[in-house]
C-alpha positions in Angstrom: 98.2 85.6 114.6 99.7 85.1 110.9 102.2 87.7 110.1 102.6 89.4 106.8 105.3 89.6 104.5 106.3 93.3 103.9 107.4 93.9 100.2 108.2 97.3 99.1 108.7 98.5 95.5 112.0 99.8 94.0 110.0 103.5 93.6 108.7 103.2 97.4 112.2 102.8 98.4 114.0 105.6 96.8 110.9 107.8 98.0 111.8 106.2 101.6 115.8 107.1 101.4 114.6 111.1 100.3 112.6 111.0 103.5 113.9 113.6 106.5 117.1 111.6 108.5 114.3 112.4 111.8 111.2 111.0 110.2 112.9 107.7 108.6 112.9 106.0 111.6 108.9 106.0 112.9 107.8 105.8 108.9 109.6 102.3 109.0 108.6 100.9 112.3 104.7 101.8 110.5 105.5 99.7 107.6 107.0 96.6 109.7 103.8 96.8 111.7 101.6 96.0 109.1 103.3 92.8 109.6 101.4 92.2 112.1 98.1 93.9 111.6 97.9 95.4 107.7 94.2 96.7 108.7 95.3 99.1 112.0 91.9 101.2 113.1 93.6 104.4 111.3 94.4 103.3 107.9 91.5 104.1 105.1 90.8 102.7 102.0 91.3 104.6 99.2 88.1 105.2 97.6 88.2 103.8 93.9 91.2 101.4 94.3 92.1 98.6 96.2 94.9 100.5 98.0 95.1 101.4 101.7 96.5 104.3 103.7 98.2 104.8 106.9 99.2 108.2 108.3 103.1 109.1 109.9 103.3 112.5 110.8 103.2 114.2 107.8 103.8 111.4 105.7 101.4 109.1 104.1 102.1 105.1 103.6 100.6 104.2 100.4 100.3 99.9 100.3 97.5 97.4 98.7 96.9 93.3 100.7 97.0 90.2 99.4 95.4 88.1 101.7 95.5 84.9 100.1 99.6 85.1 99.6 99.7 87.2 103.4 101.5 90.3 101.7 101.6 93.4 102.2 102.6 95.5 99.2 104.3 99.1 100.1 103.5 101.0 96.6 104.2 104.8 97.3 105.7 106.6 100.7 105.4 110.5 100.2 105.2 113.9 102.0 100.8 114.4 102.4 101.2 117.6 99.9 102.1 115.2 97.3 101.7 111.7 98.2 98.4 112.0 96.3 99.9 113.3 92.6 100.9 111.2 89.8 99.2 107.5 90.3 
């Protein structure tokens, strides 16, 4: 099986190090195992955009695929209430 690369933007991260010390842990083992499968049976495409969600308790995982480079691009990491808002 062909791994992915993970790449996470700058935004992404800082919303990653204002995450709860108890949920930081389980939000980034979900984003290193789209490594190894960045279409798992519960993410969903986002409907009007070529972005893909995954679920972690009560945070959402916001990322879009390149398949033809094997990336996987982490875009937004939020609480559910807001993960949505601004873009």
């Amino acid at each position: 099986m062909v791994k992915y690369r993970i790449e996470i933007k700058k935004s992404a991260a800082k919303e990653i190090e204002h995450i709860a010390r108890k949920d930081i842990k389980p939000v980034l083992e979900k984003i290193y195992s789209l490594a190894e499968n960045p279409r798992p049976h519960n993410c969903k495409k986002l409907s009007g955009q070529e972005k893909y969600r995954i679920r972690c308790g009560d945070y959402r995982i916001l990322y879009s695929i390149e398949d033809a480079i094997l990336i996987v691009f982490v875009v937004k990491v939020g609480h559910r209430k807001d993960v949505y808002r601004g873009g």
